[in-house]
N, C-alpha and C positions, 0 to 999 in steps of 0.2 A: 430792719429786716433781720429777720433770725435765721440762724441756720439751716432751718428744713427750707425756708425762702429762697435762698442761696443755693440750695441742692435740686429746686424745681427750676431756677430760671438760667440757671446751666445749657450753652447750647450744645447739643449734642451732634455727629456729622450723621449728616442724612444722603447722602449721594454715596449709591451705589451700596450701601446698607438698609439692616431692614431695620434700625433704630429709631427712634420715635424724637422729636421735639418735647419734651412734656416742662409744662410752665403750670403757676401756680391759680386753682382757681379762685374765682372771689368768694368773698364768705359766703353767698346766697344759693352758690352751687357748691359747697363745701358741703352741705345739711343734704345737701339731693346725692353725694359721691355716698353715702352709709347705704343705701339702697342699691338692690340693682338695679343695671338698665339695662331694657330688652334692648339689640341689638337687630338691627332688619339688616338683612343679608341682600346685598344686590340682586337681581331680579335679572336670568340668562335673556337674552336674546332670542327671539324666535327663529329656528334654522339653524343656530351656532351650536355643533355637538364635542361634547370634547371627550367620546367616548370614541370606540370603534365600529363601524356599520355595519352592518347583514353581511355586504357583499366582498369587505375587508377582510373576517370572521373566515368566510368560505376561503374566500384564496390563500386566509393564515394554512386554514386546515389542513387546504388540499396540500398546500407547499412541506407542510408537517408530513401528511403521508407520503407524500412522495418521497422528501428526505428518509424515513425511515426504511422505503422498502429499497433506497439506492444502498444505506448503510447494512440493513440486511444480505442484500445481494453481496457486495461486495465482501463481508462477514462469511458469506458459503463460496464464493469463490476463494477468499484464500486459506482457507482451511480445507478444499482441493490440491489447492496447489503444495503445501503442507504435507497430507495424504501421500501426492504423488510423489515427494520427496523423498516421503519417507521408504516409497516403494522401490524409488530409483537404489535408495542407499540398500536395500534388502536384494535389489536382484544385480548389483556390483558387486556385492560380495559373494552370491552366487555362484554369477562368474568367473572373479577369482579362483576361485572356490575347481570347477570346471575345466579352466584354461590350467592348470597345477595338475589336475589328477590327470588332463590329456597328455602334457608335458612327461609326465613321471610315464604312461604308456606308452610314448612314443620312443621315450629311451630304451625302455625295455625291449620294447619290437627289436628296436638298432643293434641292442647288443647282441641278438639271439643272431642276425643274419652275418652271414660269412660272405663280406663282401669280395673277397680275396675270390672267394667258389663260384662266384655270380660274376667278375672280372672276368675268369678265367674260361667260363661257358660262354662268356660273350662272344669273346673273341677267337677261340676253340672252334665252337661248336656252329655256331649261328654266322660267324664268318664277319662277325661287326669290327668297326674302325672306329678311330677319332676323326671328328670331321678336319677338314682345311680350312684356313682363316678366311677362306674369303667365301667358303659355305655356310659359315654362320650367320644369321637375319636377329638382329633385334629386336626389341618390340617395347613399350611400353607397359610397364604392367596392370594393370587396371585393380579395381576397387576392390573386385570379388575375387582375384587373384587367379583367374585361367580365363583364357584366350580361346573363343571358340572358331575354329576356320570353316570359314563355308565356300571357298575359292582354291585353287591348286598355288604354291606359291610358286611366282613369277622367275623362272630362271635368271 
């Protein structure tokens, strides 16, 4: 037995590989292996498809668009929301902006008035007092900061 003998009758692992058995042929198929040989390809089954069907196709599809216009949608909602952020942050500093210049007016008001002179006519002129402690009513203040009465308050 010669070498290349020894190198075909080699067993090779076949289990769970896609490795071949190969052993050595006789001389009479030696003279036939220089030729090719046509190979016949198995022959499917009638019925057995190993593509994908018409009605597979369609449902891929439809699941495709529908995918695409939930990612779209979602795509314009948050670049709204984005937008509006960006609007919130443009009219906060507005705002600020507003609540500051009111501030600085309202000082001003303050200082121009002579509350000493307005004390003084109160109680002078118009005949006003400081209330008694137990004429004072509390109240809770609410959201928008004044209290409208539509009743007389209760003695």
């Amino acid at each position: 037995m010669d070498a290349r003998e020894r190198y075909y009758k080699r067993e090779y692992p076949v289990d769970g590989t896609a490795a071949r058995k190969l052993q050595v042929l006789p001389d009479y198929e030696r003279e036939q292996v220089s030729r090719p040989r046509v190979v016949e390809r198995p022959v499917k089954a009638p019925g057995v498809s190993h593509g994908i069907d018409f009605i597979s196709m369609v449902l891929l599809a439809a699941a495709m668009v529908i995918t695409l216009y939930i990612c779209y949608n979602y795509l314009k909602v948050q670049g709204n929301i984005v937008q509006f952020e960006r609007d919130i942050a443009t009219l906060s500093g507005q705002l600020d902006t507003l609540i500051a210049e009111n501030t600085a007016l309202e000082d001003g008001l303050n200082e121009e008035i002579d509350w000493e002179n307005v004390y003084l006519t109160a109680i002078g002129e118009l005949g006003m007092v400081y209330p008694n402690h137990n004429e004072i009513i509390t109240y809770q203040p609410t959201e928008n900061g004044y209290v409208i009465q539509y009743k007389d308050i209760p003695e």
